[in-house]
N, C-alpha and C positions, 0 to 999 in steps of 0.2 A: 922454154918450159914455163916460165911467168907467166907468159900470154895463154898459155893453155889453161893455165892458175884462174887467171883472169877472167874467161871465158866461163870456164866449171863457175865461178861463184857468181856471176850476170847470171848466169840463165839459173842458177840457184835461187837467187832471187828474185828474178822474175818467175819460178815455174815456167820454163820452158825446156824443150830439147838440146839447146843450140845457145850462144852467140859469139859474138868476134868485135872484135875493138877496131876501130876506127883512128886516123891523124885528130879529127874533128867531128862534131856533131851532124853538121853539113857533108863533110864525106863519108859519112856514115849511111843517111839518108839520102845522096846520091848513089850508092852503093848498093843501095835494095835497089832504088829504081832503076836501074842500070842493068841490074842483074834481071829483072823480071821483065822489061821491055824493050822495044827495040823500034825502029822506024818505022812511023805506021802505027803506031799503039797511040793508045788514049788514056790519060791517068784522073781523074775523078778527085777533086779534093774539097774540102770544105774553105767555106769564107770564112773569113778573118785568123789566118794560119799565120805564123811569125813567118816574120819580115824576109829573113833567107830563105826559109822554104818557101815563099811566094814568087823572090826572084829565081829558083832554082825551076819551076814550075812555069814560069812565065818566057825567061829571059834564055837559061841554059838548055833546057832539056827540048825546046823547038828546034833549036840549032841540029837537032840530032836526030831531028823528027818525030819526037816525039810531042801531042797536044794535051791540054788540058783544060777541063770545065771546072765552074766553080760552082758548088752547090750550096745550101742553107742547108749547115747539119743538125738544123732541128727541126727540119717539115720533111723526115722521111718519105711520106707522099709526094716528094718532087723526085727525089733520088732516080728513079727508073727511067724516065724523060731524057736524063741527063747522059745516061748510061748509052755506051754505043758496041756493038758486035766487036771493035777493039779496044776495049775497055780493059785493062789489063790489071789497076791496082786503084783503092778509093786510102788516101791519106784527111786524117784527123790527128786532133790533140786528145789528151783525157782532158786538160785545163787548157783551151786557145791563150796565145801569147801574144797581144799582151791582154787582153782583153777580158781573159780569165773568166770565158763562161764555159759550160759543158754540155756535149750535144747527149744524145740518146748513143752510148754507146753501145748495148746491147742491140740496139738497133742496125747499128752501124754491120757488125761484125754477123748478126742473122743474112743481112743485106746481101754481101759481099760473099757470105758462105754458100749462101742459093744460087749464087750467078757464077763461084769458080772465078773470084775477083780478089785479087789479095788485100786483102784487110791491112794497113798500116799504121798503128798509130804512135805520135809522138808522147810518150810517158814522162818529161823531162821536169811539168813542174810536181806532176805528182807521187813520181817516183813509186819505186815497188815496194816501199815503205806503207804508203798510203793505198797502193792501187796496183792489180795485176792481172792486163788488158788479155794475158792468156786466156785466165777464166774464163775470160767471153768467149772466145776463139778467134781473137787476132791472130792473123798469121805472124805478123812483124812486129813489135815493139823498137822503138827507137829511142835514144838519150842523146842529148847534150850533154855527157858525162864530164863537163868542166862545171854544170853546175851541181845538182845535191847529192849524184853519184859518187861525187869529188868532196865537197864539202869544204874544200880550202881554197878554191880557185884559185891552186898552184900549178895545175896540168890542163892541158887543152885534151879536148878527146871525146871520141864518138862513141855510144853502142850501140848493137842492135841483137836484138833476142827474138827467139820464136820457132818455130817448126825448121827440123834441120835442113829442109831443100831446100825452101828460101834463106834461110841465114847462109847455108854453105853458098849457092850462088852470087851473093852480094861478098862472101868473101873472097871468090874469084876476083869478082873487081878491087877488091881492097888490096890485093896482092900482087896486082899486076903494077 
């Protein structure tokens, strides 16, 4: 029952339909993508994305066959180039970590909506305090919820919010 607690008030504050708690922030975000693709797929992300999701992108998710391009999320004019017929999900930040700049997010999520591309972005330094990537039409929202979700960086832990078929699929995977 907590976790369902838990759940109602993420996607509360994010405005969304959905979400589900994760062990970590990392399996949280393997967890969307896991759920949405599969061998053979192609995942779309922006340059300069924190450190773990670059090696989750690079290093774990080939092993599974799954590949990924790196694009410049601020020359949407490259975006489509990059885009392949298995193109399955385009990951961004609202703030890149650590680097702390910010792409065209409305852009991002227009992008992604036209092509039936899931939109995911990572919310974790801006939090649904400041920003709430639904609005746009992110499919996925994601946290680090050990950082400002948390507030006391006493708990490790993941979230992900957004349209209930993708959050429910990713918690497929969180539950297995």
């Amino acid at each position: 029952p907590n976790h369902l607690v838990l759940h109602a008030r993420i996607a509360a504050l994010e405005g969304t339909e959905d979400a589900v708690m994760a062990a970590t922030g990392m399996a949280a975000l393997a967890a969307a993508l896991m759920g949405h693709c599969a061998a053979g797929d192609h995942v779309l992300a922006a340059h300069g994305l924190y450190g773990g999701t670059h090696a989750l992108l690079t290093e774990e998710l080939p092993r599974l066959g799954i590949t990924c391009s790196f694009a410049d999320a601020h020359r949407p004019a490259t975006w489509a180039a990059l885009t392949r017929p298995n193109t399955r999900a385009f990951v961004v930040e609202t703030i890149s970590n650590p680097m702390c700049r910010v792409c065209d997010l409305p852009a991002v999520a227009e992008f992604c909506r036209a092509r039936g591309i899931l939109s995911i972005v990572d919310n974790t330094f801006a939090s649904p305090v400041n920003f709430q990537p639904a609005a746009l039409g992110f499919d996925i929202i994601h946290h680090s919820a050990t950082k400002y979700l948390n507030g006391h960086t006493d708990i490790v832990a993941g979230a992900l919010a957004g349209r209930r078929g993708p959050v429910a699929r990713a918690a497929q995977i969180i539950r297995r």
